[in-house]
ROPAMAR-925816 format. One record per residue: residue in one letter; x, y, z of N, C-alpha, C in turn; residue number from 0. Coordinates in steps of 0.05 Angstrom, whole numbers, plus 5000, padded with zeros to 4 digits. Layout:
BEGIN
R residu  npx  npy  npz capx capy capz  cpx  cpy  cpz num
R      a    X    Y    Z    X    Y    Z    X    Y    Z NUM
...
//
This chain:
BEGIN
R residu  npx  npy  npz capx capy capz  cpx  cpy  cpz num
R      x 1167 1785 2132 1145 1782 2150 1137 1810 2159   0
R      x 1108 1817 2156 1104 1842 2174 1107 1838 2205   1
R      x 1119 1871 2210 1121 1875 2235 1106 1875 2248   2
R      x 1087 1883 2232 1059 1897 2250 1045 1863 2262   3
R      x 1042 1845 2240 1044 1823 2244 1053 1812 2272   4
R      x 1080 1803 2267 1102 1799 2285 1099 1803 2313   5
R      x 1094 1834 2313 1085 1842 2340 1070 1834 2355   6
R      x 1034 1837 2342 1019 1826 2346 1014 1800 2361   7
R      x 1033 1778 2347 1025 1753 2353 1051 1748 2366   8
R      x 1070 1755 2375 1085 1750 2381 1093 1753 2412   9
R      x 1109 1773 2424 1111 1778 2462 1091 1795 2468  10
R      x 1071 1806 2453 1051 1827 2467 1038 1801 2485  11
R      x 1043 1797 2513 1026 1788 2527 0990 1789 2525  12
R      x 0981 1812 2524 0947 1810 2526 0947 1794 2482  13
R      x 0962 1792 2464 0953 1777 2444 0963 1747 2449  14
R      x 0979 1750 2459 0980 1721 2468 0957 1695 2477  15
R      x 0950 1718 2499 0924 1704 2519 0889 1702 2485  16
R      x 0896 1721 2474 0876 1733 2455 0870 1696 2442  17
R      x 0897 1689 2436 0898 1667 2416 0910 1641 2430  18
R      x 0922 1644 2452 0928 1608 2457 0911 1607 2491  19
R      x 0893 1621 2495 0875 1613 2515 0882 1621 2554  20
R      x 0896 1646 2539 0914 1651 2571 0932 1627 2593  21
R      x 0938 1635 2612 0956 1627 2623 0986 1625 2634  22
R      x 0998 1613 2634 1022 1608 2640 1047 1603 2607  23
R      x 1029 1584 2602 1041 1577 2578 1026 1589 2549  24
R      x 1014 1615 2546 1011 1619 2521 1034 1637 2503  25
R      x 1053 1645 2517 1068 1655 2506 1091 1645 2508  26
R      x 1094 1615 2520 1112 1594 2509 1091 1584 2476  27
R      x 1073 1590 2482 1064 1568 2463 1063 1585 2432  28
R      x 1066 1609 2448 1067 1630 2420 1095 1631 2406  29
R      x 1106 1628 2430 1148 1620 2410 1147 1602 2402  30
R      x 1131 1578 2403 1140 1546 2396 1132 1556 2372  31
R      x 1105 1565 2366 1088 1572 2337 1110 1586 2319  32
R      x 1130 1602 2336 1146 1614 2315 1168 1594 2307  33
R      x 1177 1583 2321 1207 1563 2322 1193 1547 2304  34
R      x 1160 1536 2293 1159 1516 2279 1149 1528 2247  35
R      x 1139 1559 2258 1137 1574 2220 1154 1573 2210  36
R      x 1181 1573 2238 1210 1588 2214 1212 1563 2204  37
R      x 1210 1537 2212 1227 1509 2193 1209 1522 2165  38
R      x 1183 1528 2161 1175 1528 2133 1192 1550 2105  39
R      x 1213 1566 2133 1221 1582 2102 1236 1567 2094  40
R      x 1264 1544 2094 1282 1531 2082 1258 1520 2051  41
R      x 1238 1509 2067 1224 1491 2050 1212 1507 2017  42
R      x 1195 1536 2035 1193 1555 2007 1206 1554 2000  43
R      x 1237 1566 2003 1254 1574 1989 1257 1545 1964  44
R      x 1258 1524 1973 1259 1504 1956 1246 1505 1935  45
R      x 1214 1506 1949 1192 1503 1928 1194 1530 1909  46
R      x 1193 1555 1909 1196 1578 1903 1215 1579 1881  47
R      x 1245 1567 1890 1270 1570 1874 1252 1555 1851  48
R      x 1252 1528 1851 1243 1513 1830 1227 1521 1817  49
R      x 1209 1539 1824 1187 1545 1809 1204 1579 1793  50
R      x 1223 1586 1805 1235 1612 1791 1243 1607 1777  51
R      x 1264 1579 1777 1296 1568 1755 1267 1557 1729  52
R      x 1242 1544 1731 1226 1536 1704 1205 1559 1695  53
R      x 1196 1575 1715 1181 1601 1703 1189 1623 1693  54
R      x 1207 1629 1715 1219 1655 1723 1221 1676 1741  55
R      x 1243 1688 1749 1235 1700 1779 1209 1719 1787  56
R      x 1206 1728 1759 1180 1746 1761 1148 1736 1769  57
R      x 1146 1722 1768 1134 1703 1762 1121 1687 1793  58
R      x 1151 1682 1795 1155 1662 1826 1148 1687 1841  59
R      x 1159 1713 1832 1152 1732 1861 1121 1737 1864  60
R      x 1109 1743 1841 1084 1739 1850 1066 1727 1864  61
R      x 1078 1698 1847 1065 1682 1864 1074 1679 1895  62
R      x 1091 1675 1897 1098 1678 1923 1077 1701 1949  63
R      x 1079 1715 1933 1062 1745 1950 1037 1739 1947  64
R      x 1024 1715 1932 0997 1717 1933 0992 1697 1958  65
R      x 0997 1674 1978 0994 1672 2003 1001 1688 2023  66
R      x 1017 1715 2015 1026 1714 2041 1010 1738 2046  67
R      x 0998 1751 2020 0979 1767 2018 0949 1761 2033  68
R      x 0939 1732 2031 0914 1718 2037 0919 1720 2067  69
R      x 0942 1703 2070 0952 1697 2105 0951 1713 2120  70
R      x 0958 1745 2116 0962 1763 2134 0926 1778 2130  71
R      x 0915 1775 2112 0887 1789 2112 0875 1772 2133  72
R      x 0880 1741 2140 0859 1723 2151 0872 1730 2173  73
R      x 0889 1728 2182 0904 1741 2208 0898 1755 2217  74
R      x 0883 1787 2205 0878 1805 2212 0845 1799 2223  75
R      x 0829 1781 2213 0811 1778 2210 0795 1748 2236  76
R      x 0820 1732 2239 0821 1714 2262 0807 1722 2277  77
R      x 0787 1706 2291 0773 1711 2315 0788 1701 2345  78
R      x 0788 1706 2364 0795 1713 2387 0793 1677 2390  79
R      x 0802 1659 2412 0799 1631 2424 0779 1636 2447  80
R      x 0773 1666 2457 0743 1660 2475 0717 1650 2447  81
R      x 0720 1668 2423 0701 1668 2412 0691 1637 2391  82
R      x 0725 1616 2388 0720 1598 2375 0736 1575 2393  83
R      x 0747 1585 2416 0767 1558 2428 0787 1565 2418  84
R      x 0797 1533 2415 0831 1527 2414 0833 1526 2376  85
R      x 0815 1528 2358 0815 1535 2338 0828 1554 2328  86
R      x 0828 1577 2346 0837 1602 2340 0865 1600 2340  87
R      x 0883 1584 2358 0911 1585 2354 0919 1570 2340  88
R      x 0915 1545 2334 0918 1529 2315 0917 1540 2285  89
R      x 0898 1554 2282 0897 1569 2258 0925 1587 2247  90
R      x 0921 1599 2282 0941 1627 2271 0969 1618 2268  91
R      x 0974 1592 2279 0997 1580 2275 1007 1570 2245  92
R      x 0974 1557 2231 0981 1539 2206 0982 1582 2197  93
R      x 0961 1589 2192 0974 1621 2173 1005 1630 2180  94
R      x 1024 1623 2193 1044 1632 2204 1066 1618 2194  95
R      x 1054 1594 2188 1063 1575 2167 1066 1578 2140  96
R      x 1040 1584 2135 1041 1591 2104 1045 1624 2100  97
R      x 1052 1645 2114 1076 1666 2113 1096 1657 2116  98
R      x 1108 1637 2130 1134 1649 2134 1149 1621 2102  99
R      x 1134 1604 2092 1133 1588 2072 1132 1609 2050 100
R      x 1124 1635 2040 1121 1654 2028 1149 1662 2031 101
R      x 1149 1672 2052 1180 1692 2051 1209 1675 2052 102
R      x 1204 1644 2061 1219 1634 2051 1223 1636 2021 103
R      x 1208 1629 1996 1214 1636 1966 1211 1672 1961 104
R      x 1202 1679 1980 1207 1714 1966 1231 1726 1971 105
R      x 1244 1717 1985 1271 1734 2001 1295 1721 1980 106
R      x 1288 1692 1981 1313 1686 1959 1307 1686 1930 107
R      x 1277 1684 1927 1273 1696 1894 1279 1723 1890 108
R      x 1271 1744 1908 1274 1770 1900 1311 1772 1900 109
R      x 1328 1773 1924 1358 1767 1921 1373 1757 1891 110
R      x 1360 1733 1882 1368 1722 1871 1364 1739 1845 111
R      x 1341 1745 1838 1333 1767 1807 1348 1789 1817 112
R      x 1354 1808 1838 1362 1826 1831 1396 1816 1821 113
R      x 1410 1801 1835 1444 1789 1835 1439 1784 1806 114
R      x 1417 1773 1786 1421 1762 1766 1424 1789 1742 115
R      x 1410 1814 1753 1405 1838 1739 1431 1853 1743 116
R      x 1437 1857 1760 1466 1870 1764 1485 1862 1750 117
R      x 1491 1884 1747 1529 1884 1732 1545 1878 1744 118
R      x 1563 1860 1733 1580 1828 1758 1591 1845 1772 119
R      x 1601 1876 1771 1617 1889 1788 1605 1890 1806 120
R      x 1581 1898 1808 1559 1908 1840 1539 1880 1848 121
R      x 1553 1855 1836 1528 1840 1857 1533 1832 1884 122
R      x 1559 1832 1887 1562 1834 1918 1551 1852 1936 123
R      x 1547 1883 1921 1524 1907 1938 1495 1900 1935 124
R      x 1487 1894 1903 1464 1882 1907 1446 1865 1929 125
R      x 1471 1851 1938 1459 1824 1939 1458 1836 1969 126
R      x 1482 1846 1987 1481 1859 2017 1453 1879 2014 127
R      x 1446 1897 1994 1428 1911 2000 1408 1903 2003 128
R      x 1402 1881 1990 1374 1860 1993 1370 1845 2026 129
R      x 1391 1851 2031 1389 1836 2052 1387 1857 2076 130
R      x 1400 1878 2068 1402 1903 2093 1375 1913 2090 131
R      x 1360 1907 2069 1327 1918 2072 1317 1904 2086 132
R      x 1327 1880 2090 1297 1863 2093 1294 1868 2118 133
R      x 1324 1866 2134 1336 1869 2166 1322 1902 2175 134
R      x 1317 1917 2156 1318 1949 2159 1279 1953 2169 135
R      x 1272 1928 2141 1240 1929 2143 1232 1915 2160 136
R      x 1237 1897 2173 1235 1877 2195 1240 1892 2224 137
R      x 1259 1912 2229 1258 1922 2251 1246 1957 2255 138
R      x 1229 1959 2235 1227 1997 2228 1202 1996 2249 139
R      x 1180 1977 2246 1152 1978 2258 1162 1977 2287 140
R      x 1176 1963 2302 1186 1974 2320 1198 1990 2333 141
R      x 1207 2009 2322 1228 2030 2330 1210 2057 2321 142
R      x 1187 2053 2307 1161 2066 2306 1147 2085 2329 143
R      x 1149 2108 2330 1126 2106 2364 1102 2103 2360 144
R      x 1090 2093 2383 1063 2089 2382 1041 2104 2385 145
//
């Protein structure tokens, strides 16, 4: 998931108000949006694997990157809930969906092709370094100055 993303829609109070209509509860309502994207990665990962184990991982990664590519452009591009209502969060919720449905099959397709490329001695490093990136790229935009 981008950070830059993440941030955005996430505890920045003034984006909050931007997209679920200010108040008290838009930044409850902006965690719920996250607590219900994350159920969608188990599910990519499903759909993704299947589509890696009959195509191939190369294949699956692409495709995979091609919503999450669309999702984050329309994201960027979302209009404000003064400008369209309660449309605007609803939206940014279902795109949050279909990212985090993305990185559900990209995180365990990409893991999975590199563990399959390695030499049996190093897939246990392989497979930790795949994972120490993702943790590494997930927290860099923050630790960023502004």
């Amino acid at each position: 998931m981008s950070g830059a993303t993440s941030r955005c829609t996430c505890t920045s109070p003034p984006c909050c108000r931007e997209y679920f209509w200010g108040g008290e509860l838009s930044l409850l309502t902006t965690l719920a949006g996250f607590a219900v994207s994350s159920l969608m990665r188990p599910l990519g990962a499903i759909v993704f694997g299947h589509i890696g184990d009959q195509y191939g991982r190369r294949r699956m990664l692409l495709l995979s990157m091609a919503p999450m590519t669309v999702a984050m452009l329309v994201i960027g591009l979302l209009p404000t809930a003064a400008q369209i209502g309660p449309a605007a969060g609803w939206l940014l919720l279902l795109l949050r969906c279909v990212m985090a449905f993305s990185v559900g099959g990209e995180y365990s397709g990409v893991t999975a092709y590199l563990v399959q490329g390695a030499r049996p001695a190093r897939r246990g490093l392989v497979a930790s370094l795949a994972a120490t990136a993702s943790e590494v790229g997930g927290c860099s935009p923050w630790a960023s100055p502004r």
